[in-house]
N, CA and C atoms as a LAMMPS dump frame, in Angstrom:
ITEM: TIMESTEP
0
ITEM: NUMBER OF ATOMS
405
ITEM: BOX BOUNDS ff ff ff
-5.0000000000000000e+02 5.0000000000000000e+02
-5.0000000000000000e+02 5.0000000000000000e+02
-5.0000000000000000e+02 5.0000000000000000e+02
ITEM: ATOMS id mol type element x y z
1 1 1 N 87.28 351.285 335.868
2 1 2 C 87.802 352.575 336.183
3 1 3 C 88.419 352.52 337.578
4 2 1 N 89.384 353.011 337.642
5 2 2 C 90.162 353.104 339.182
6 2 3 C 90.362 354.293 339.361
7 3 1 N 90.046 354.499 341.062
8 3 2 C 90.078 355.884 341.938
9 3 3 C 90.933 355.792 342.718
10 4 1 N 91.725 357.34 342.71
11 4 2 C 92.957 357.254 343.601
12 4 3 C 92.145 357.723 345.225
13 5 1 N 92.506 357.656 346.297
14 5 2 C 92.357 358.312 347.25
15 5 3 C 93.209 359.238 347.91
16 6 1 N 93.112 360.4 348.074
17 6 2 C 94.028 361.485 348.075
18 6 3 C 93.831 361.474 350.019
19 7 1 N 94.641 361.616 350.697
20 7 2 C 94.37 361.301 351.721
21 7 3 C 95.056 363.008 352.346
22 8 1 N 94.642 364.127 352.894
23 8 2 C 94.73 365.209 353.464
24 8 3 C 94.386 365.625 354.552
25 9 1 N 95.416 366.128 355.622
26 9 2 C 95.166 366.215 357.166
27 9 3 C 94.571 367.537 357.117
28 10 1 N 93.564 367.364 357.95
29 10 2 C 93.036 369.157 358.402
30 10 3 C 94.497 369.915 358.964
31 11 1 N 94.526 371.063 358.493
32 11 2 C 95.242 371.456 359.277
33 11 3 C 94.94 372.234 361.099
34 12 1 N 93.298 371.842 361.07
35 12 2 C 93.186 372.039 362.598
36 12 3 C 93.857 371.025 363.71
37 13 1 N 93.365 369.686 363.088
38 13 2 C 93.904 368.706 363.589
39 13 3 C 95.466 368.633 363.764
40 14 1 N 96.537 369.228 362.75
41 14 2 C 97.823 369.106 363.295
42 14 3 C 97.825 370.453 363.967
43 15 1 N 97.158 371.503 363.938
44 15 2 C 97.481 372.615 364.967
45 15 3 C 97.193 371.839 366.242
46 16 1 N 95.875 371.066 366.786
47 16 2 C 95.752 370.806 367.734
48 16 3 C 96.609 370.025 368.26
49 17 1 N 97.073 368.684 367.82
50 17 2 C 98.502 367.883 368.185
51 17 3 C 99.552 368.701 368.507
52 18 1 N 100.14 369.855 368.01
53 18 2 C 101.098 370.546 368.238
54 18 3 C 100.885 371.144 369.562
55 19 1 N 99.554 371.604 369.563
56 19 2 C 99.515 372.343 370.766
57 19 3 C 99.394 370.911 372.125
58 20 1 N 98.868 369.874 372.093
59 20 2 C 99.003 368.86 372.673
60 20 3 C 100.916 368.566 372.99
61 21 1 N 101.314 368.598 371.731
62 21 2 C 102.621 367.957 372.233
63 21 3 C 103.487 369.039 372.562
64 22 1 N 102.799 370.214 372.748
65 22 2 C 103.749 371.585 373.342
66 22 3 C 103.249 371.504 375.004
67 23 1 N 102.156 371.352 375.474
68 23 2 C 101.695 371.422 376.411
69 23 3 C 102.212 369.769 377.195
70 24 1 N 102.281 368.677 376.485
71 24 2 C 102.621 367.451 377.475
72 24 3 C 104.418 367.85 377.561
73 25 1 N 105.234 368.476 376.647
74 25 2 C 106.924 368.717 376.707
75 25 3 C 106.932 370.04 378.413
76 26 1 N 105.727 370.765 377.88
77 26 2 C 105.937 372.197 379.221
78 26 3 C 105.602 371.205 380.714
79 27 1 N 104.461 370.803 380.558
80 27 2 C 103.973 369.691 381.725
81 27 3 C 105.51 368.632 382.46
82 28 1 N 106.062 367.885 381.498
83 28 2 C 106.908 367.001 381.555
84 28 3 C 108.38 368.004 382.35
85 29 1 N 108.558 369.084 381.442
86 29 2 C 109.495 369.973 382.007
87 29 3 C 109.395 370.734 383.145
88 30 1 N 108.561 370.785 383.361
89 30 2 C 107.853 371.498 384.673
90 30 3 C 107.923 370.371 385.963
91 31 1 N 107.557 369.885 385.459
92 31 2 C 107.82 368.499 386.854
93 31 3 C 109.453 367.965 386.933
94 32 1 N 110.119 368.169 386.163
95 32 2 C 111.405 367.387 386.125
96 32 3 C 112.211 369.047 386.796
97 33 1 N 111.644 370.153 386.622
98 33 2 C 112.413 370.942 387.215
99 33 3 C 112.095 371.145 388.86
100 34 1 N 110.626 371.129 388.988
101 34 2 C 110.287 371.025 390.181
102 34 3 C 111.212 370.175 391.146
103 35 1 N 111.269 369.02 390.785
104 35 2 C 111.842 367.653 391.303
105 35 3 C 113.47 368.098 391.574
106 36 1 N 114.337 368.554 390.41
107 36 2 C 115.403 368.589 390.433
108 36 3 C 115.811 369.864 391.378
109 37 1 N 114.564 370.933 391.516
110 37 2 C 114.734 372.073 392.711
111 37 3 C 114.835 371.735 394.229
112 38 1 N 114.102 370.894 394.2
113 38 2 C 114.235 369.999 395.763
114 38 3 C 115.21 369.44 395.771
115 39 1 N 115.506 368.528 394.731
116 39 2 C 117.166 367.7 394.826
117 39 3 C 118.533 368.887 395.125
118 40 1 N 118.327 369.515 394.504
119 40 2 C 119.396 370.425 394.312
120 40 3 C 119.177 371.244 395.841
121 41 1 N 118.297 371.532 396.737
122 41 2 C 118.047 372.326 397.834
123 41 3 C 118.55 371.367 398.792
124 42 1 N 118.115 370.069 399.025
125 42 2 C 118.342 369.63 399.666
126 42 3 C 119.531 368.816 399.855
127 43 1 N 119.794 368.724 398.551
128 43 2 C 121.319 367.758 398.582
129 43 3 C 122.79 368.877 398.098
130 44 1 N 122.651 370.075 398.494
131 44 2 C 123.442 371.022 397.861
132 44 3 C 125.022 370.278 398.183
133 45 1 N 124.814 369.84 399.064
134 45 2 C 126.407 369.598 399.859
135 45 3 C 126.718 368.447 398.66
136 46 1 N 126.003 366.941 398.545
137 46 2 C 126.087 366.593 398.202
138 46 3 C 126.728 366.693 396.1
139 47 1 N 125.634 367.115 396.21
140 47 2 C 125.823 367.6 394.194
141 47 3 C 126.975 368.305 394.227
142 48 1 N 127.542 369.112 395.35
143 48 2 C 128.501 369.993 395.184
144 48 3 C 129.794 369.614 394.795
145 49 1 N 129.484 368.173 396.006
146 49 2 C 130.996 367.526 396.084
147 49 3 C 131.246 366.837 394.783
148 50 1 N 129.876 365.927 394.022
149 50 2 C 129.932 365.185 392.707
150 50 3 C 130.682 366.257 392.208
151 51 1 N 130.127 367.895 391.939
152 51 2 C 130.916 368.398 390.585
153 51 3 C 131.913 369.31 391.243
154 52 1 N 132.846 369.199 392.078
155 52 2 C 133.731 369.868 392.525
156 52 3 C 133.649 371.572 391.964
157 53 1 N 132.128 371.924 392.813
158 53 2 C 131.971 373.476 392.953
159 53 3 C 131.514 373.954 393.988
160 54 1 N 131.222 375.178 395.083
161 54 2 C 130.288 375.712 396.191
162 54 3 C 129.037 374.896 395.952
163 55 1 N 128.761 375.164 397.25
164 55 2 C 127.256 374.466 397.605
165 55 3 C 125.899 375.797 396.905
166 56 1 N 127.177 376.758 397.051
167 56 2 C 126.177 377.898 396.641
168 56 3 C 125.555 377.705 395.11
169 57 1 N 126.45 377.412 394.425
170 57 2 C 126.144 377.82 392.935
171 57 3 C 124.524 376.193 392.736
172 58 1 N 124.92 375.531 393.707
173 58 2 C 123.837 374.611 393.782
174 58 3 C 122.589 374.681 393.942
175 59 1 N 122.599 375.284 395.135
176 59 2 C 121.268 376.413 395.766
177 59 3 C 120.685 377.109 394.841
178 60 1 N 121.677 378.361 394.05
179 60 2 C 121.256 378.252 393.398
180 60 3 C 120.271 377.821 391.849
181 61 1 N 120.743 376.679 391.839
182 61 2 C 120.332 376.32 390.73
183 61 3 C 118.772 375.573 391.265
184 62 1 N 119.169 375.124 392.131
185 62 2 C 117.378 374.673 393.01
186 62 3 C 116.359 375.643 392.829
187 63 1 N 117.189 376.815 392.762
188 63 2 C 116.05 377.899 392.842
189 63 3 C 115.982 378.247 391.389
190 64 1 N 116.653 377.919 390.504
191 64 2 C 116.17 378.836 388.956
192 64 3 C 115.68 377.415 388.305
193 65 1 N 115.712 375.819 389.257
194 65 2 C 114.871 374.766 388.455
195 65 3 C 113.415 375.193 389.118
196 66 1 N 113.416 375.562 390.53
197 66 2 C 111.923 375.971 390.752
198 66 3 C 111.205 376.678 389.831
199 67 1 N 111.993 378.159 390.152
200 67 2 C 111.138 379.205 389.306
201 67 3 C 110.948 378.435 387.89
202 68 1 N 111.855 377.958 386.944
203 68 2 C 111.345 377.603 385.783
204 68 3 C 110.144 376.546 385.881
205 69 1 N 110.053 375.866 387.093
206 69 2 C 109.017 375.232 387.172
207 69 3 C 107.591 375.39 387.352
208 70 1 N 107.731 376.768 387.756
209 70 2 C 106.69 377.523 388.443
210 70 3 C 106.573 378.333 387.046
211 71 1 N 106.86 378.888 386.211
212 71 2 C 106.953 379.187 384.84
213 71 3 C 106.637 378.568 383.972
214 72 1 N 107.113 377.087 383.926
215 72 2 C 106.249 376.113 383.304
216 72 3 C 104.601 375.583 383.308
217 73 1 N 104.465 375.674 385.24
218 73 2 C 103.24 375.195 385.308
219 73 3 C 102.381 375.985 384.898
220 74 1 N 102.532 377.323 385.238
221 74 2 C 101.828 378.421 384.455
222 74 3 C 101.335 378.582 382.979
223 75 1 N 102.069 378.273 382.44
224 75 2 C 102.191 378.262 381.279
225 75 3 C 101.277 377.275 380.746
226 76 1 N 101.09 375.924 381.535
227 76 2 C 100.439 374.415 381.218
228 76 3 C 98.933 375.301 381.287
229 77 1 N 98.714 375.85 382.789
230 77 2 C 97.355 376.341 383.053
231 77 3 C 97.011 377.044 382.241
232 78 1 N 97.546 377.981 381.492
233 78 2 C 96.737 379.292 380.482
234 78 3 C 95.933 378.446 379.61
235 79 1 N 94.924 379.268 379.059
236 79 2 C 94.094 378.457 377.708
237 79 3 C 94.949 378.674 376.533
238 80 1 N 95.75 380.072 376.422
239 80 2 C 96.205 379.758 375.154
240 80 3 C 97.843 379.599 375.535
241 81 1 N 98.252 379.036 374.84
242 81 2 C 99.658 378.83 374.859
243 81 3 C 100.53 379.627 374.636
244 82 1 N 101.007 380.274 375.583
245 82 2 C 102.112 381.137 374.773
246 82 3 C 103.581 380.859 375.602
247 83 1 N 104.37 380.867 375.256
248 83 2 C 105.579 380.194 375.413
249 83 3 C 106.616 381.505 375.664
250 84 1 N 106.404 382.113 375.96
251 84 2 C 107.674 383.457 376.055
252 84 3 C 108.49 383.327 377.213
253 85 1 N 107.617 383.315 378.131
254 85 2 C 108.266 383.17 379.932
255 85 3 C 108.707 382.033 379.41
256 86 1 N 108.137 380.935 379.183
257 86 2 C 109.201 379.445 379.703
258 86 3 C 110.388 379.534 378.308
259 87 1 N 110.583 380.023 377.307
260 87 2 C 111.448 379.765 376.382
261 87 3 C 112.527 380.745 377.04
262 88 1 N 112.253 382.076 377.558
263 88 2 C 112.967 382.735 378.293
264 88 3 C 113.784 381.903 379.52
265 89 1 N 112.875 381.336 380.051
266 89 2 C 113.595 380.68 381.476
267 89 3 C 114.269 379.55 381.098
268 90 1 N 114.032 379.094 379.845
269 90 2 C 115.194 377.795 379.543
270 90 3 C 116.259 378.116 378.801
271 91 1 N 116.041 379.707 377.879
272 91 2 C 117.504 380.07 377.476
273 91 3 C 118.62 380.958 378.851
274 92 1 N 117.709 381.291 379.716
275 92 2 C 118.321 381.592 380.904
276 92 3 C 118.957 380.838 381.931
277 93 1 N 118.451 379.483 381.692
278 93 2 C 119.045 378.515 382.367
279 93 3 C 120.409 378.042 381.426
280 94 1 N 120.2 378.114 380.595
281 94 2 C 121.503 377.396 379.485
282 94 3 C 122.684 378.289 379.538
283 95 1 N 122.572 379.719 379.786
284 95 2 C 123.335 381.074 380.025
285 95 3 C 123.742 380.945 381.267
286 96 1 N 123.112 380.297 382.251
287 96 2 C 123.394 380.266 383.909
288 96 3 C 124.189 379.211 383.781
289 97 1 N 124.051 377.743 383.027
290 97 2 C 125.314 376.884 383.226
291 97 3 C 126.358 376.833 382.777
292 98 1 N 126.108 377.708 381.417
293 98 2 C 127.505 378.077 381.046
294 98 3 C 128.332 379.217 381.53
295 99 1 N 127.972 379.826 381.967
296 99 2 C 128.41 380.528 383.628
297 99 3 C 128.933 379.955 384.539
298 100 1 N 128.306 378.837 384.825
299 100 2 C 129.038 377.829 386.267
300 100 3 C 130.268 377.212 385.875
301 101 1 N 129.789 376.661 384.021
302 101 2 C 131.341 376.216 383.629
303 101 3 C 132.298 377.21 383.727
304 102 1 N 132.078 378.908 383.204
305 102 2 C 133.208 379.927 383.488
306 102 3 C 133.114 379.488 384.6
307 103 1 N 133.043 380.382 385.182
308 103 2 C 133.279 380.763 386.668
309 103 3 C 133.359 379.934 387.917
310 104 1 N 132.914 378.54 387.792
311 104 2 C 132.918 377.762 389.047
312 104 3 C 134.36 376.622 388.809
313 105 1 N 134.183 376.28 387.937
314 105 2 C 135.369 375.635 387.875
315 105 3 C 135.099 374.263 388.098
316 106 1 N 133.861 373.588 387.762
317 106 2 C 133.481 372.286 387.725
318 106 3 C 134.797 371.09 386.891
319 107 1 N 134.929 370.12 387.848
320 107 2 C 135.673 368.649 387.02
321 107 3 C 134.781 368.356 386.05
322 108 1 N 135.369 367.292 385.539
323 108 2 C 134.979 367.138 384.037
324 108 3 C 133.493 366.708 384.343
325 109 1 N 133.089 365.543 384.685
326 109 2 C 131.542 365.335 385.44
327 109 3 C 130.763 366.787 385.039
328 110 1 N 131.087 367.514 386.364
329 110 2 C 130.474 369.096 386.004
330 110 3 C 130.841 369.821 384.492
331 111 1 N 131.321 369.745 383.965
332 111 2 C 131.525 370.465 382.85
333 111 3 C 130.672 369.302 381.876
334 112 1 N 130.701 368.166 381.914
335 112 2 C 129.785 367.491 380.618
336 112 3 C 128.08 367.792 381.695
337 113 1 N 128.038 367.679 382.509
338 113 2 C 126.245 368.032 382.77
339 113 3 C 126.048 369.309 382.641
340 114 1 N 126.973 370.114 383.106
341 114 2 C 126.367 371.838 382.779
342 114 3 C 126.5 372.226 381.001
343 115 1 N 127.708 371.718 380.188
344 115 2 C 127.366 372.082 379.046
345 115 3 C 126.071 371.227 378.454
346 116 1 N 126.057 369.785 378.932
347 116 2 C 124.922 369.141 378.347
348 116 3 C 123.261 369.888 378.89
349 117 1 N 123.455 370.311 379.647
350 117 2 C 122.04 370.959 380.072
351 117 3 C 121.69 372.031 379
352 118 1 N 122.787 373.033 379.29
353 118 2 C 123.233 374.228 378.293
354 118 3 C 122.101 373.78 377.1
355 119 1 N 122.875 372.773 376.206
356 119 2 C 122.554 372.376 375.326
357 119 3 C 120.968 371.882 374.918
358 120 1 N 120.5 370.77 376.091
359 120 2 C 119.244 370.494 376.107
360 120 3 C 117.93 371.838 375.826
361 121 1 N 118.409 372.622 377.226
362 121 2 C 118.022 373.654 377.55
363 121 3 C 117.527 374.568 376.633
364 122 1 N 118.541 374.977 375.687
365 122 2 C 118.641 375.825 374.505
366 122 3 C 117.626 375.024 373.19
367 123 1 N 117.817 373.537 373.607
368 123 2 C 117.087 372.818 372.287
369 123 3 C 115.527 373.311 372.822
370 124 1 N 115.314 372.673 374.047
371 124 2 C 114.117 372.499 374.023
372 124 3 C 113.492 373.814 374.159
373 125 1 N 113.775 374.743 374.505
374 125 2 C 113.315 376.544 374.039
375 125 3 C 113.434 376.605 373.001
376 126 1 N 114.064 375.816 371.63
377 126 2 C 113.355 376.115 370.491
378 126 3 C 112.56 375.007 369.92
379 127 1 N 112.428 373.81 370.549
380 127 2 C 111.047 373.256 370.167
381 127 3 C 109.931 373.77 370.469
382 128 1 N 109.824 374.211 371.658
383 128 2 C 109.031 374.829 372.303
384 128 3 C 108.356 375.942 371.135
385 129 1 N 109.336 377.008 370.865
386 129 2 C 109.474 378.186 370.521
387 129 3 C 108.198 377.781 368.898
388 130 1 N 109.006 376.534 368.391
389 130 2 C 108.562 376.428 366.949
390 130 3 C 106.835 375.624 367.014
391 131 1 N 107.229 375.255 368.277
392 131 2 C 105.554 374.059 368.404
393 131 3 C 104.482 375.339 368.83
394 132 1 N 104.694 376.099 369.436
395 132 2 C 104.008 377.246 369.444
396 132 3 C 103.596 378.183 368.333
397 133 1 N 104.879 378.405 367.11
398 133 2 C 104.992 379.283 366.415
399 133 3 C 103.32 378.53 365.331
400 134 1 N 103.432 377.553 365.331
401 134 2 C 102.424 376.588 364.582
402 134 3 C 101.264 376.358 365.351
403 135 1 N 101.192 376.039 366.77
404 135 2 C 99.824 375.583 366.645
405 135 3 C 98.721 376.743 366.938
């Protein structure tokens, strides 16, 4: 006689992974914005000149990679996960660079990193959005 083995995941166990791999993506994003807020503060002149725009619109952006960073880390600390502020602050960031492409007038350089952010930006607020919606 032969037995099949039916092999079935708890579904606690993939809630918990989800919430694991929602919390190491917020962690990971949170530090890469932190990082890129200092770059961007301190090298405004610099980044400015790479994408032929104001130093201002730079500054700014130091400051909306902080806050999202500071949004992120928050978010890492809570016990339960909820994702609203940071999915907010990364579709707000994707709305802010495609803004800089209107309005600043970035060379091509600047126009492929601000739409590519755009883009990232927007993805990863809905991984986010869906790894939450599950775990």
């Amino acid at each position: 006689m032969a037995s099949a083995t039916i092999s079935r995941t708890d579904p606690t166990t993939v809630t918990l992974r989800r919430g694991r791999t929602l919390r190491t993506i917020v962690t990971g994003a949170a530090a890469f914005d932190a990082a890129m807020g200092v770059f961007c503060l301190v090298a405004a002149g610099h980044v400015a000149g790479w994408l032929s725009i104001g130093t201002m619109p730079v500054r700014e952006l130091g400051v909306v990679f902080l806050v999202a960073a500071a949004i992120g880390g928050e978010t890492v600390l809570r016990p339960a996960t909820s994702v609203r502020w940071i999915v907010g602050a990364n579709l707000f960031f994707a709305l802010w660079c495609l803004g800089v492409v209107a309005l600043d007038g970035p060379n091509a350089l600047g126009v492929v990193l601000f739409v590519g952010a755009a883009l990232t930006s927007a993805g990863t607020a809905l991984v986010e959005h869906r790894l939450a919606a599950t775990a």
